[in-house]
Phi, psi and omega in degrees: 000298146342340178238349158267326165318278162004270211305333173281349169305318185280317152344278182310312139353283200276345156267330175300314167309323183301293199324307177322294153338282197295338199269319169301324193253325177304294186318306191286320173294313157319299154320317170298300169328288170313346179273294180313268175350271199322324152302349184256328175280324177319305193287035170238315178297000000 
């Protein structure tokens, strides 16, 4: 029984890490979009 707890612990673990990543990697692309636009709109004026 101890050792499927484990394992789902690490299971859970290792999504959270994920998630954290992607919510991470979401942000740095959003920001890059919002950069872009804003350099794109400056070069209009």
């Amino acid at each position: 029984m101890w050792i499927e707890l484990g394992v789902f612990a690490l299971v859970f673990v290792f999504a959270m890490h994920q998630f954290h990543d992607l919510k991470k990697e979401k942000a740095k692309r959003e920001a890059a979009r919002q950069n872009a636009e804003q350099t794109s709109k400056d070069q209009h004026d």
